[in-house]
Backbone as a printed PyTorch tensor [residue, N CA C, xyz], in Angstrom:
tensor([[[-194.4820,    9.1300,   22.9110],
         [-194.9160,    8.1570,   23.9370],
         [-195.0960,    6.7880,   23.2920]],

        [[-195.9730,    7.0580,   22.0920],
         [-196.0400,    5.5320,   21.3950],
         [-194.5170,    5.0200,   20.9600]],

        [[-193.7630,    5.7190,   20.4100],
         [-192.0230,    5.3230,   20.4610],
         [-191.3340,    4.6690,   21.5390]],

        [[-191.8020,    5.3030,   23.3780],
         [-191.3490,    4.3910,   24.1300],
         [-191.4140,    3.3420,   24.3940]],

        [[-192.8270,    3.0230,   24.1990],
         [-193.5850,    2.1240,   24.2740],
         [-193.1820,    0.8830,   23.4540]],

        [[-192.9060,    1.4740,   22.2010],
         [-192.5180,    0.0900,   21.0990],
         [-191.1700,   -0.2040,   21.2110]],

        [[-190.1990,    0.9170,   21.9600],
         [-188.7900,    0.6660,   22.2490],
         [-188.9060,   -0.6220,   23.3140]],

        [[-189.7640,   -0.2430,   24.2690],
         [-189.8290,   -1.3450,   25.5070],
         [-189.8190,   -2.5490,   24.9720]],

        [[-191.1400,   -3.1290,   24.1830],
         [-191.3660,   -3.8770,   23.5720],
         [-190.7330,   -4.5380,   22.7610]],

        [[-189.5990,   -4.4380,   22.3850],
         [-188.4850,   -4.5890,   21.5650],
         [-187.5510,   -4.9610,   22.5080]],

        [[-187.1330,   -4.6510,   23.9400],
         [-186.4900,   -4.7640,   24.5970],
         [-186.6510,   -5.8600,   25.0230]],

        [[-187.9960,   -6.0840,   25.5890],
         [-188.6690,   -7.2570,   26.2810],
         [-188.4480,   -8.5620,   25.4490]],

        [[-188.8240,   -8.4580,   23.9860],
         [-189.1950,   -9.3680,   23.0370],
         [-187.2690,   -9.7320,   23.3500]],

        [[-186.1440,   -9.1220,   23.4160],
         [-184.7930,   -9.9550,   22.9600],
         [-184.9260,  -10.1040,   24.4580]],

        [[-184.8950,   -9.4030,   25.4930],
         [-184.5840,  -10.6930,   26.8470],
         [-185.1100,  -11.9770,   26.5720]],

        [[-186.3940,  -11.8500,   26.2930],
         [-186.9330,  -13.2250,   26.3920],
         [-186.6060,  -14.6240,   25.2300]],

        [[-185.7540,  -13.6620,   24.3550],
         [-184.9490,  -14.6890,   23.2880],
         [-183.6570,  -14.8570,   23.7300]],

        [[-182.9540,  -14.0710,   24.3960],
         [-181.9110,  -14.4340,   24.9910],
         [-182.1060,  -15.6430,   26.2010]],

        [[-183.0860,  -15.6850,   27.0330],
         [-183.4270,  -16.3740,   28.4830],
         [-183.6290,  -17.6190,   27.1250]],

        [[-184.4290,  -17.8480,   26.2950],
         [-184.7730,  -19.3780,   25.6090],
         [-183.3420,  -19.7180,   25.2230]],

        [[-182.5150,  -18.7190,   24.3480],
         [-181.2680,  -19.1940,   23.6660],
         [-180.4610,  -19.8550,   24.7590]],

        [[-180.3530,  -19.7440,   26.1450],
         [-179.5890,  -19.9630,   26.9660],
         [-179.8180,  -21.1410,   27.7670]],

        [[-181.0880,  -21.3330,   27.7270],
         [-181.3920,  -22.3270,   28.2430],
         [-181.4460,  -23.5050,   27.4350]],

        [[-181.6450,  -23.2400,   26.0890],
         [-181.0480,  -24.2300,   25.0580],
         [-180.0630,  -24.5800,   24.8760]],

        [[-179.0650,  -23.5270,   25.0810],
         [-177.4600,  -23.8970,   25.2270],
         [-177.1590,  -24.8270,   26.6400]],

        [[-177.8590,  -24.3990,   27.7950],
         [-177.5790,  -25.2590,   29.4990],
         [-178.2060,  -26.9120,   28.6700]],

        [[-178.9900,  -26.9120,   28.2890],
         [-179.8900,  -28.0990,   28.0290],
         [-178.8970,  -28.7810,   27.1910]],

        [[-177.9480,  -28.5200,   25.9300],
         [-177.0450,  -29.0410,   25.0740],
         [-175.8440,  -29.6230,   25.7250]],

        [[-175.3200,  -28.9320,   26.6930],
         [-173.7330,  -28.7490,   27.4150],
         [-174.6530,  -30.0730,   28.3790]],

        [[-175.8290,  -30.1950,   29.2260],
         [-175.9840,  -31.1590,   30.1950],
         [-175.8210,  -32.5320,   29.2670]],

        [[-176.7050,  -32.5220,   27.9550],
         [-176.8810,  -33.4250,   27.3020],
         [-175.2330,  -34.3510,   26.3690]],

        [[-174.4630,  -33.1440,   26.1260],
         [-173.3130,  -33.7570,   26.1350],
         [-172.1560,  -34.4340,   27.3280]],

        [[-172.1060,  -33.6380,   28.0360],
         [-171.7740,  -34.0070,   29.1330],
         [-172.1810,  -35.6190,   29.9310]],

        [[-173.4730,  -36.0130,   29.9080],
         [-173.9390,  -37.4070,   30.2260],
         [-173.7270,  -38.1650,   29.0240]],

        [[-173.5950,  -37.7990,   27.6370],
         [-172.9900,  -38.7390,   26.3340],
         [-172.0390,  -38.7930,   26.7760]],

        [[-171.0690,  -38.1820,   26.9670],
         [-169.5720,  -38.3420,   26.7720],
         [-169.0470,  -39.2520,   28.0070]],

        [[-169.8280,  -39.4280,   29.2670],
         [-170.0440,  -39.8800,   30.0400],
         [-170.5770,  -41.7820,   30.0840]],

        [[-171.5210,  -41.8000,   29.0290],
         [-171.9370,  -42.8440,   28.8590],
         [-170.6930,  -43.6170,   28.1040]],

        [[-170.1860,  -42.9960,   27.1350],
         [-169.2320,  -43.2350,   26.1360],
         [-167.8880,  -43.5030,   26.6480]],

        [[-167.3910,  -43.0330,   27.8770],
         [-166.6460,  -43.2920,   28.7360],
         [-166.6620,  -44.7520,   29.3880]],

        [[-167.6590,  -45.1520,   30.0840],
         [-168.1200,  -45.8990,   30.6140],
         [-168.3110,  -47.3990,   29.4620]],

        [[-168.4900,  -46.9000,   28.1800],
         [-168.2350,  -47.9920,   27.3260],
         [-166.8350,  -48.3200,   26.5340]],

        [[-166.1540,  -48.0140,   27.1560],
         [-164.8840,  -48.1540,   26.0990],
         [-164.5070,  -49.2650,   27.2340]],

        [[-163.7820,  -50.2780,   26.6370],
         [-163.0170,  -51.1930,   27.3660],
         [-163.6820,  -52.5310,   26.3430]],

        [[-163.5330,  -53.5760,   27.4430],
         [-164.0320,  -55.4620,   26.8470],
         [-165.2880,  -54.7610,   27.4200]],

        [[-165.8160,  -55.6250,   26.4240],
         [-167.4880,  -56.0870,   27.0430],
         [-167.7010,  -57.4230,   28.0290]],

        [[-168.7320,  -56.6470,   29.1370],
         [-168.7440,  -58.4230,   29.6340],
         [-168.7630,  -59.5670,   29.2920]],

        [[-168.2760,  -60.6430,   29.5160],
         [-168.0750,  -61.8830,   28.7020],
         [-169.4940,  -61.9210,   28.8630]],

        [[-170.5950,  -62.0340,   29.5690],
         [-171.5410,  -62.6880,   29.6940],
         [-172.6780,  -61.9880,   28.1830]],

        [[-172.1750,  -60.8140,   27.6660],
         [-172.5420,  -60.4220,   26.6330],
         [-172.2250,  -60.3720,   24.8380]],

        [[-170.8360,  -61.3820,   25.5170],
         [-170.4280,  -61.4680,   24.0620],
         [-171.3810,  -62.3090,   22.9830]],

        [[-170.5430,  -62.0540,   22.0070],
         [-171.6790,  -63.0520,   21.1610],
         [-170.6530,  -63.8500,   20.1100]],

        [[-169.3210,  -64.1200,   20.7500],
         [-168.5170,  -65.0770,   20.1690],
         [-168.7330,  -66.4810,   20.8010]],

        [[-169.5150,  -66.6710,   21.2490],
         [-169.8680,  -68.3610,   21.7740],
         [-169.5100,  -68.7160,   22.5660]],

        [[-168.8330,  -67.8710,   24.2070],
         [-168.1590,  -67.7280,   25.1080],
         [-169.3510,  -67.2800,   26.0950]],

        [[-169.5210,  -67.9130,   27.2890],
         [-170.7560,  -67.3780,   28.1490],
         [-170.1760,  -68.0350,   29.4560]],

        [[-169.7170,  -67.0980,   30.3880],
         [-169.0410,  -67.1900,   31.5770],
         [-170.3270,  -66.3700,   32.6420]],

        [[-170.9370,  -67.0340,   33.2810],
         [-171.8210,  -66.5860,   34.2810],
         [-171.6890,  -66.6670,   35.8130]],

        [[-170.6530,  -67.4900,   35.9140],
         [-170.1280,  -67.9050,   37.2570],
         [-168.8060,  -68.4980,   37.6030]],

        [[-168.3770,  -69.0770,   38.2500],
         [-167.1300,  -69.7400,   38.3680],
         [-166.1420,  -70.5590,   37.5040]],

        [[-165.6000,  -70.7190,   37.2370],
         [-164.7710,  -71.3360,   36.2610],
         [-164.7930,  -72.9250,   36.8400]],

        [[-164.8340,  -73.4480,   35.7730],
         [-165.2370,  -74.9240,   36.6040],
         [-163.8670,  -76.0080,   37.2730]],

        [[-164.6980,  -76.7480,   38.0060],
         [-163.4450,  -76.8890,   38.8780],
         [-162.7420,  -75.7320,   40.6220]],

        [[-163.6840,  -74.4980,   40.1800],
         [-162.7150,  -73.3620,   41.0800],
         [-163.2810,  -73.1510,   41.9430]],

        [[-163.2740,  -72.4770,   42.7810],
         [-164.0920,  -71.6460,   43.9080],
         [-164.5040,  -70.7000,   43.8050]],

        [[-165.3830,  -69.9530,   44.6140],
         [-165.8600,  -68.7070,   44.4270],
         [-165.6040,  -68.0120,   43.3730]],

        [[-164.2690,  -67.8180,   43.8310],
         [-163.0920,  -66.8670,   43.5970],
         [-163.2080,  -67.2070,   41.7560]],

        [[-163.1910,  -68.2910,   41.1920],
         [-163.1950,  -68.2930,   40.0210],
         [-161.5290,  -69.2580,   40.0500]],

        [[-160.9810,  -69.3290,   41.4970],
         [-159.5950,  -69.8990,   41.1150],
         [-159.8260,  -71.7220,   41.0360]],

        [[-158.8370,  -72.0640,   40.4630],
         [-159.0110,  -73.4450,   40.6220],
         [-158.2820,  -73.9180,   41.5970]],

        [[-159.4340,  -75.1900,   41.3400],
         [-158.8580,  -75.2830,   42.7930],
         [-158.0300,  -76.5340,   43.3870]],

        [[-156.7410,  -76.3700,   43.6280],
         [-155.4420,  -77.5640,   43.3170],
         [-155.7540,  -79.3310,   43.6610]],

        [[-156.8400,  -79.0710,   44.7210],
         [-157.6080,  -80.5940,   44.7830],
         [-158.1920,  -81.3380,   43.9590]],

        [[-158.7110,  -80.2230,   43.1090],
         [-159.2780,  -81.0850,   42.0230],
         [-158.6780,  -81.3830,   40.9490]],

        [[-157.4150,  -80.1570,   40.7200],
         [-156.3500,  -80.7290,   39.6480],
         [-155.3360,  -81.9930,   39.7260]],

        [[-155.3280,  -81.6900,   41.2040],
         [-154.7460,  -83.4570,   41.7720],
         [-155.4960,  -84.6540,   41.2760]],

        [[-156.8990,  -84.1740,   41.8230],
         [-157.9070,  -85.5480,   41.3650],
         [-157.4990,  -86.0030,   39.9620]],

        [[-157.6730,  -84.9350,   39.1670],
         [-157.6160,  -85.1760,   37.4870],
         [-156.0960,  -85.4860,   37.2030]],

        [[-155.3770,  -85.5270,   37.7780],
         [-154.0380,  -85.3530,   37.3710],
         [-153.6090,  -87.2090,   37.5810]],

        [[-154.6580,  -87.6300,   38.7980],
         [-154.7630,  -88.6650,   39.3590],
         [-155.1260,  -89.8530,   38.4820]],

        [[-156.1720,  -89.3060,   38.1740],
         [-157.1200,  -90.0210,   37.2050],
         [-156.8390,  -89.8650,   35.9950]],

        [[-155.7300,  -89.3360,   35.5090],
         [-155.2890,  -89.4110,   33.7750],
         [-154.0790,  -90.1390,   33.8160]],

        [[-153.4170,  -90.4150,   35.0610],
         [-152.6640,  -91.5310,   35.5720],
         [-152.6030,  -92.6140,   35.0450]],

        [[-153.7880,  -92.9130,   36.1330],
         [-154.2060,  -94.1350,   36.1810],
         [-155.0870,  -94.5460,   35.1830]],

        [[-155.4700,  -93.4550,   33.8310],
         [-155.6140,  -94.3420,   32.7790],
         [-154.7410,  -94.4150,   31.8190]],

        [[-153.4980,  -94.1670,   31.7270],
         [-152.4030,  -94.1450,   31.0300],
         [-151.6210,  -95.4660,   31.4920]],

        [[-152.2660,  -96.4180,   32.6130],
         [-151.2940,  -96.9690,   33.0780],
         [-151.7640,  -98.4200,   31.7630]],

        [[-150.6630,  -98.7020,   31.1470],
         [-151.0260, -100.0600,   29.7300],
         [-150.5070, -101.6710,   30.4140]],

        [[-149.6590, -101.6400,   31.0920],
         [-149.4330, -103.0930,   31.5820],
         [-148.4980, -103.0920,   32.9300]],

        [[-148.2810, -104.1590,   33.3030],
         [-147.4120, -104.7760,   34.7150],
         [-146.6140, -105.1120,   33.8500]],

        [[-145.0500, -105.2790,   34.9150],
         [-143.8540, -105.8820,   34.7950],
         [-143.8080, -106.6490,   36.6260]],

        [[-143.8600, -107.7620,   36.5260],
         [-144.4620, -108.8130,   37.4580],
         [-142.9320, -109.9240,   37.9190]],

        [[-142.3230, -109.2570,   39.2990],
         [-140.8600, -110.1520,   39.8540],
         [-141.7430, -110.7680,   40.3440]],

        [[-141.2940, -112.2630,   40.6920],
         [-141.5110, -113.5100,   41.7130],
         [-140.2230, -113.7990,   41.9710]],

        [[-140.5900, -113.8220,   43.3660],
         [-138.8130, -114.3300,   44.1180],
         [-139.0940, -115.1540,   44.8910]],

        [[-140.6840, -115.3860,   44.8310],
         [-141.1120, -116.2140,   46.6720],
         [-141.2680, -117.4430,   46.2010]],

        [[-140.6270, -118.4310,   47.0080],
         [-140.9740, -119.8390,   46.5290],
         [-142.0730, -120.4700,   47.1670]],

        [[-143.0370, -119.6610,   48.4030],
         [-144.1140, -120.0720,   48.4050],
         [-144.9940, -120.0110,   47.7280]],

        [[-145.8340, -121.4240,   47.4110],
         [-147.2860, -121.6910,   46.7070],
         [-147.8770, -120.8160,   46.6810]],

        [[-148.9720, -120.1790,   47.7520],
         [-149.6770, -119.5480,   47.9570],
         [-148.8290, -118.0870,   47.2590]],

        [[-148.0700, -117.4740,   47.9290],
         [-147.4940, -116.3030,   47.3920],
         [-147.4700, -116.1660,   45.6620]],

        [[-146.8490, -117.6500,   45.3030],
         [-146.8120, -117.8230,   43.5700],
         [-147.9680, -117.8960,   42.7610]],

        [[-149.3200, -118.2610,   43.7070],
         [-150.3300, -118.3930,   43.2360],
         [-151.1410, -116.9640,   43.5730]],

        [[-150.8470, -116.1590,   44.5540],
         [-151.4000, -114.8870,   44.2430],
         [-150.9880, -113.7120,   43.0700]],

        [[-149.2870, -114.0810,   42.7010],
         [-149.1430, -113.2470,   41.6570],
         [-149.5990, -113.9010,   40.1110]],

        [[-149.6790, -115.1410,   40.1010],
         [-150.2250, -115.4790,   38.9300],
         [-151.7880, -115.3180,   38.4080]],

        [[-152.2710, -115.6880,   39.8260],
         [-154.0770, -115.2770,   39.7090],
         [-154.2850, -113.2970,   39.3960]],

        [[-153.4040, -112.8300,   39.9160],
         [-153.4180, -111.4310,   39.6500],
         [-152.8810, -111.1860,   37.9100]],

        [[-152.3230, -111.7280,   37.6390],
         [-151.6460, -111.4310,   36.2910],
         [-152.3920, -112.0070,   35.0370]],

        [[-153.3790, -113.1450,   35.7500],
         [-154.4010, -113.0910,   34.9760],
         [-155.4620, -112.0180,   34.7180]],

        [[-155.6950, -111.9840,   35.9510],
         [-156.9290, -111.0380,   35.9450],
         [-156.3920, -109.3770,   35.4150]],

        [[-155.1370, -108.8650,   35.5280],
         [-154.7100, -107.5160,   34.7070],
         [-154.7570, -107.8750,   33.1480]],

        [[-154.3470, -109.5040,   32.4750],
         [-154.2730, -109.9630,   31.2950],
         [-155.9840, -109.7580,   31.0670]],

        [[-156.9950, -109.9000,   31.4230],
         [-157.9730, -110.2500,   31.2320],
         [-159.0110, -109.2740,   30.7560]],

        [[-158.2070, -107.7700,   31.7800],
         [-158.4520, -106.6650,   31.4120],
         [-157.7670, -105.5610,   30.4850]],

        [[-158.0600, -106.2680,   29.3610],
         [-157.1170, -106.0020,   28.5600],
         [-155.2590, -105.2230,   28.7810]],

        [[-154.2790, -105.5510,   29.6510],
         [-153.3460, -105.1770,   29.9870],
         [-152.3090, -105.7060,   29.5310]],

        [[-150.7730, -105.5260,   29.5390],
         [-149.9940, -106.2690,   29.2470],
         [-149.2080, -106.6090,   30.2120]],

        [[-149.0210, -107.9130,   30.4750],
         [-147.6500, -108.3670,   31.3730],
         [-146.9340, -108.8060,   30.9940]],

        [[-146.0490, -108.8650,   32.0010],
         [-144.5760, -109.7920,   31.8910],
         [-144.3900, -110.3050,   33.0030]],

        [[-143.4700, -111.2150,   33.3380],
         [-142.9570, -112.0110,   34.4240],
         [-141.7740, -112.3280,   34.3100]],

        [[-141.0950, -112.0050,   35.0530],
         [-139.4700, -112.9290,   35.6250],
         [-139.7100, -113.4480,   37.0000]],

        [[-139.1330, -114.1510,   36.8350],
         [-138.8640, -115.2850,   37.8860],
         [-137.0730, -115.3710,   38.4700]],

        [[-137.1230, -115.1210,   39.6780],
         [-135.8450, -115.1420,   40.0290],
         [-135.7700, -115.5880,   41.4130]],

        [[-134.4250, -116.1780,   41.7540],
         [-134.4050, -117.0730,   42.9390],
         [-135.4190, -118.4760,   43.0050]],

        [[-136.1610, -118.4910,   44.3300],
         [-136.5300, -119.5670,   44.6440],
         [-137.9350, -119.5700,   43.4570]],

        [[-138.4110, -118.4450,   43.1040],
         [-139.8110, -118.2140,   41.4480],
         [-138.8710, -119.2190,   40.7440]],

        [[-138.0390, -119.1140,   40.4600],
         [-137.7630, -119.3670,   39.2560],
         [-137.7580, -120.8460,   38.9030]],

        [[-137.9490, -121.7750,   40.5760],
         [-138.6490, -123.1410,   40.1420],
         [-139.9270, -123.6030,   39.5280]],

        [[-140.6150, -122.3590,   39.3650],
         [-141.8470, -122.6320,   38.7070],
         [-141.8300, -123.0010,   37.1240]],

        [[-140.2760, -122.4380,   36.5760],
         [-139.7510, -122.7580,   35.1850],
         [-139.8050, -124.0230,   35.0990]],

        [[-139.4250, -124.8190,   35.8180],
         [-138.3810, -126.1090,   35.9080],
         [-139.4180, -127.1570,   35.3830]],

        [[-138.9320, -128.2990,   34.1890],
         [-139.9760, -129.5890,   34.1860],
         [-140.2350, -130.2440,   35.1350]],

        [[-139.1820, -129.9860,   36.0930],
         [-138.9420, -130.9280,   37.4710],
         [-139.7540, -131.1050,   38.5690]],

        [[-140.6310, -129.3500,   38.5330],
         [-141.1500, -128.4710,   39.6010],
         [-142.1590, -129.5670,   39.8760]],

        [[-142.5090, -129.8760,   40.6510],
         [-144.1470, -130.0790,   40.8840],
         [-144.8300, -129.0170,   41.3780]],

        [[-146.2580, -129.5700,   40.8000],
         [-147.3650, -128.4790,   40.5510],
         [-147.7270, -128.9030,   42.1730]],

        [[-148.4340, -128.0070,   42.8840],
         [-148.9120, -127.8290,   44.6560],
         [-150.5050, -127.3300,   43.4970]],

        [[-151.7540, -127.6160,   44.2030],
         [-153.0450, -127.3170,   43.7700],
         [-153.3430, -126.5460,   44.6270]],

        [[-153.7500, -125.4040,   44.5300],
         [-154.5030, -124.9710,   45.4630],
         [-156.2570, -124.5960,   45.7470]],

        [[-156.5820, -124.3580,   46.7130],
         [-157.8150, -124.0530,   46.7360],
         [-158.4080, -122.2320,   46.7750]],

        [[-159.3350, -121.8280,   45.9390],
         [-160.7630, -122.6400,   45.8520],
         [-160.7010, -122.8690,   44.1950]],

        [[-159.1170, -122.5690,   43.3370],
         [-159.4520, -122.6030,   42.1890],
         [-159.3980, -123.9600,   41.9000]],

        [[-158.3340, -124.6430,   42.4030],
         [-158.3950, -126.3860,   42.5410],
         [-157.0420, -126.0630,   41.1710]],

        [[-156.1090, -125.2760,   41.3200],
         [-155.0490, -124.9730,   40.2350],
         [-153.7710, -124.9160,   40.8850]],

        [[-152.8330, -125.3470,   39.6530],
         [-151.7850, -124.5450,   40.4960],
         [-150.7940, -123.2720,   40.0420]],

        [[-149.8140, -122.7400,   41.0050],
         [-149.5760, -121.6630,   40.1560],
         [-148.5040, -121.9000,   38.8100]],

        [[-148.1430, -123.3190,   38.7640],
         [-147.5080, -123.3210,   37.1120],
         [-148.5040, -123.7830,   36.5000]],

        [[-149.5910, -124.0730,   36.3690],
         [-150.8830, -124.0200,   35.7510],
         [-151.5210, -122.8210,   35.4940]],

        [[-151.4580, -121.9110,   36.2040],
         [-152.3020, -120.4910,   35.5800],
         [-150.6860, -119.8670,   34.7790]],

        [[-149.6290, -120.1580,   34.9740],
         [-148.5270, -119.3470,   34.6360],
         [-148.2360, -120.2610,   33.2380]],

        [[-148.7180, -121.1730,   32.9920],
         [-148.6860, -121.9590,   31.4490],
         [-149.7670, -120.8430,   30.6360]],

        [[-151.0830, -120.7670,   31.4590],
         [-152.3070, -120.0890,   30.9910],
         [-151.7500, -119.3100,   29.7740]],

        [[-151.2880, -118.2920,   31.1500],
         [-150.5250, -116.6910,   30.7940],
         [-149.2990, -116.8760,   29.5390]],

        [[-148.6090, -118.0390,   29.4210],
         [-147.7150, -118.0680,   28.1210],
         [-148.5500, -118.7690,   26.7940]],

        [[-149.3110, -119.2550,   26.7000],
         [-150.7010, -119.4660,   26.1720],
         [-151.2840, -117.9870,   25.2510]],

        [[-151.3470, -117.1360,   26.4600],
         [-152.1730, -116.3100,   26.2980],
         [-151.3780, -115.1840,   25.5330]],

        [[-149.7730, -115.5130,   24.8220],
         [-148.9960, -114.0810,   24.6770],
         [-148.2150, -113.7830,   25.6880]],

        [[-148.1100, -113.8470,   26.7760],
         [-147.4750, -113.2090,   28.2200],
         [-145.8240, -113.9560,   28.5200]],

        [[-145.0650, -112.9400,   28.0420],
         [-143.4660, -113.3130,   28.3930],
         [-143.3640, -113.8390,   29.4380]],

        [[-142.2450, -114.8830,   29.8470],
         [-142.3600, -115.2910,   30.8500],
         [-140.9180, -115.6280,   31.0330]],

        [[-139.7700, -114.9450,   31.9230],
         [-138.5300, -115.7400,   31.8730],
         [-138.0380, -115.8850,   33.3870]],

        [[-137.0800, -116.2560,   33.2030],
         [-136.0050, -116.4920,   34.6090],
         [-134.6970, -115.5930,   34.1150]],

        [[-134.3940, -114.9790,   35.1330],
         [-133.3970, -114.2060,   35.5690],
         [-132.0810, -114.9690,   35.0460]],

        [[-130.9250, -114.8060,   34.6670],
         [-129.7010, -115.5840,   34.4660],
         [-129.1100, -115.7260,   35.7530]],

        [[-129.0010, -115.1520,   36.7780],
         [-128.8920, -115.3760,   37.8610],
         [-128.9520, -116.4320,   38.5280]],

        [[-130.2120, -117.4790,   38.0580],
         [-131.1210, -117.9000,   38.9370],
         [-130.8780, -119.7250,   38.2360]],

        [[-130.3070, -119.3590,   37.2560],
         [-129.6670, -120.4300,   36.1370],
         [-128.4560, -120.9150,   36.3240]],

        [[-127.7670, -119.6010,   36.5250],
         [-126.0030, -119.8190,   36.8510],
         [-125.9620, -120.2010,   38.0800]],

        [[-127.0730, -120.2260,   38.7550],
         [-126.0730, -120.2200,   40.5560],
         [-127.2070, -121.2620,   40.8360]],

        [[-127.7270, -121.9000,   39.9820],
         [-128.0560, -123.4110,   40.2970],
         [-127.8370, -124.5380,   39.4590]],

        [[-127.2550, -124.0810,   38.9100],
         [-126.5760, -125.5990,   37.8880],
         [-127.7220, -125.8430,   36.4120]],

        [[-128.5950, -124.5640,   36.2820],
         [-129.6920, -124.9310,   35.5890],
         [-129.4890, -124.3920,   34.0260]],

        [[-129.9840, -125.2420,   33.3130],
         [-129.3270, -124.8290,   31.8780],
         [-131.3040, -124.5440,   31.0410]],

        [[-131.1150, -123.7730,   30.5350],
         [-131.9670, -123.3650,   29.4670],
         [-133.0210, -124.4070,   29.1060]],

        [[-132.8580, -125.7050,   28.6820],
         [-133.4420, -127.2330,   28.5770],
         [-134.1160, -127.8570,   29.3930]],

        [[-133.5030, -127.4270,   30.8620],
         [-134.5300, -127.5050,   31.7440],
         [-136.2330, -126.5780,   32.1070]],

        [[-136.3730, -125.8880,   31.0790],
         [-137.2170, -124.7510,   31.2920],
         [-138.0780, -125.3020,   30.2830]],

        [[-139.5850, -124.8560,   31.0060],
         [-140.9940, -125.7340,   30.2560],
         [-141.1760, -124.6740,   29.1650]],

        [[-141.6040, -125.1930,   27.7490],
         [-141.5270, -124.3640,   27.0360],
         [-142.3470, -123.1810,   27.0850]],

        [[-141.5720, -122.1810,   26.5500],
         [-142.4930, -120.6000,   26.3260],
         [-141.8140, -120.1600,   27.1420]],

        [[-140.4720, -120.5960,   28.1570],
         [-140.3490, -119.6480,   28.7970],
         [-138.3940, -119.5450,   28.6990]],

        [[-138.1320, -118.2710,   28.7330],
         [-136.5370, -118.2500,   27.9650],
         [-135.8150, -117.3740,   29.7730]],

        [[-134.6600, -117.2630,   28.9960],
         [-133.7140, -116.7410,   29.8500],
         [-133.8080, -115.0690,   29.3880]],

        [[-134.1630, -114.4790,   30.7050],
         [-134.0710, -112.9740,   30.1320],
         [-132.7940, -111.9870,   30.1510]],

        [[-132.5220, -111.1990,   29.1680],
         [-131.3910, -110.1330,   29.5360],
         [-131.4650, -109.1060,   29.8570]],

        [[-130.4410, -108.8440,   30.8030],
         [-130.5480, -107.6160,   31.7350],
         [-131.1030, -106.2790,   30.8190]],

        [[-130.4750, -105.8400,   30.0350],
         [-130.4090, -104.6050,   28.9920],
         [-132.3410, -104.4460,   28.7050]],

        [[-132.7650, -106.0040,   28.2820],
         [-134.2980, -105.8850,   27.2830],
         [-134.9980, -105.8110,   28.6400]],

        [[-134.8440, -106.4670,   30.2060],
         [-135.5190, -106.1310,   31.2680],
         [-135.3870, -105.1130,   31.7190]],

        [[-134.5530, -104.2040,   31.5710],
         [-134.2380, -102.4480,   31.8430],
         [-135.2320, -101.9990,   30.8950]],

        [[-135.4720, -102.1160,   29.5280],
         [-136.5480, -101.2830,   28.8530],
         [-137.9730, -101.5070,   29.4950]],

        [[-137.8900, -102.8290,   29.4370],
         [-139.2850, -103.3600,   30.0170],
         [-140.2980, -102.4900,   31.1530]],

        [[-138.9000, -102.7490,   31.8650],
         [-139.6430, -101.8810,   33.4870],
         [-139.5810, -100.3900,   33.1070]],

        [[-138.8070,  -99.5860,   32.5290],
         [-138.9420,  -98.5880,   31.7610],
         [-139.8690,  -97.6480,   30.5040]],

        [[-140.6860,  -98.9820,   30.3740],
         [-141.4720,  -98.4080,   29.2570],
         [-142.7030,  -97.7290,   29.6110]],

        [[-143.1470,  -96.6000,   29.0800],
         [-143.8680,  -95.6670,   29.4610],
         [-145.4550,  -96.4380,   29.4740]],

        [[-145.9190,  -96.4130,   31.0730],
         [-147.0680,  -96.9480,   31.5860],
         [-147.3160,  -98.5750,   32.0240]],

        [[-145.8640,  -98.8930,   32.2740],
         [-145.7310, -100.1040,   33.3860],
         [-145.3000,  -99.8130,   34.6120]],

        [[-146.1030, -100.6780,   35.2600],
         [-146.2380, -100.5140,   36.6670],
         [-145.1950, -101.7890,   37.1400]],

        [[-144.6940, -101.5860,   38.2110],
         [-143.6740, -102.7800,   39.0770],
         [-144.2420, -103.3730,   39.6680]],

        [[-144.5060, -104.9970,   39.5380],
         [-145.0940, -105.7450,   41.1320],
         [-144.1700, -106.5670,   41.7190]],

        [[-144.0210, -106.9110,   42.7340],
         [-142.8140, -107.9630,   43.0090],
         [-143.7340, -108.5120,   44.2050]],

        [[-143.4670, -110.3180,   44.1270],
         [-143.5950, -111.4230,   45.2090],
         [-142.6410, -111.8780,   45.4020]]])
């Protein structure tokens, strides 16, 4: 009887090491299972917002929308505005033989000279009496000037200044007649001119 007894007891004692062993094993298999899981979930890029290469993206890309896209209005703007500071000087026709007209492109060609820019001027057709020793000066108001007075300024100041050959040949006008500083231009060096990267065209 005492033999059954300690047989039982023996019996009892391995269920109950088997029930712990097993539940140690369920407890291992859950615990790998959520690693391998976590470990999953980390493989790839890391969020930029966590890097630690000196890169910190928290929101939109600037310039963009929501979306992070950019956005083509504003690349216009900028595209606009790197333009227009690339632009370095005028290339400046006068054809108008009115005063007033001759005196708005010269008062303008000061004021681009003034800001630090570069011009030029030809003169062709009825402009091109502003060359002439002959010309008389017209004054105008409110500068009390005239426009071969600010256009002496401007050859003064550095600023090319010619007449068209055109404008020579088909009026009987020879080179001698022209106030000094200002020459006969050729077609070929006025093709680069207007050609050169960040001149703008004005014509009166």
């Amino acid at each position: 009887m005492e033999y059954r007894e300690h047989q039982d007891s023996d019996v009892l004692a391995f269920l109950g090491m088997a029930v712990v062993l097993v539940v140690f094993v369920l407890y291992l298999l859950k615990n790998n299972t959520s690693g391998a899981g976590k470990s999953a979930r980390s493989i790839g890029p890391e969020p930029l917002s966590n890097r630690e290469d000196g890169v910190r993206i928290e929101g939109p890309l600037d310039g963009g929308g929501a979306d992070g896209v950019a956005d083509p209005l504003s690349e216009s703007s900028r595209s606009a505005a790197a333009s227009s500071e690339e632009i370095k000087g005028i290339f400046m026709v006068v054809t108008s033989g009115a005063p007033q007209t001759q005196m708005v492109a010269m008062s303008l060609a000061s004021q681009v000279l003034s800001k630090g820019r570069s011009v030029r001027v030809l003169l062709c057709d009825e402009g091109g009496d502003l060359a002439l020793h002959s010309s008389r000066d017209v004054v105008l108001k409110p500068l009390d000037k005239s426009p071969k007075m600010l256009m002496k300024n401007l050859i003064n100041n550095g600023v090319k200044v010619e007449v068209c050959p055109f404008y020579l040949a088909n009026n009987g006008k020879s080179t001698l007649e022209l106030i000094d500083g200002v020459g006969q231009a050729a077609p070929p060096d006025v093709a680069e001119g207007l050609l050169a990267p960040g001149i703008k065209l004005f014509t009166f």
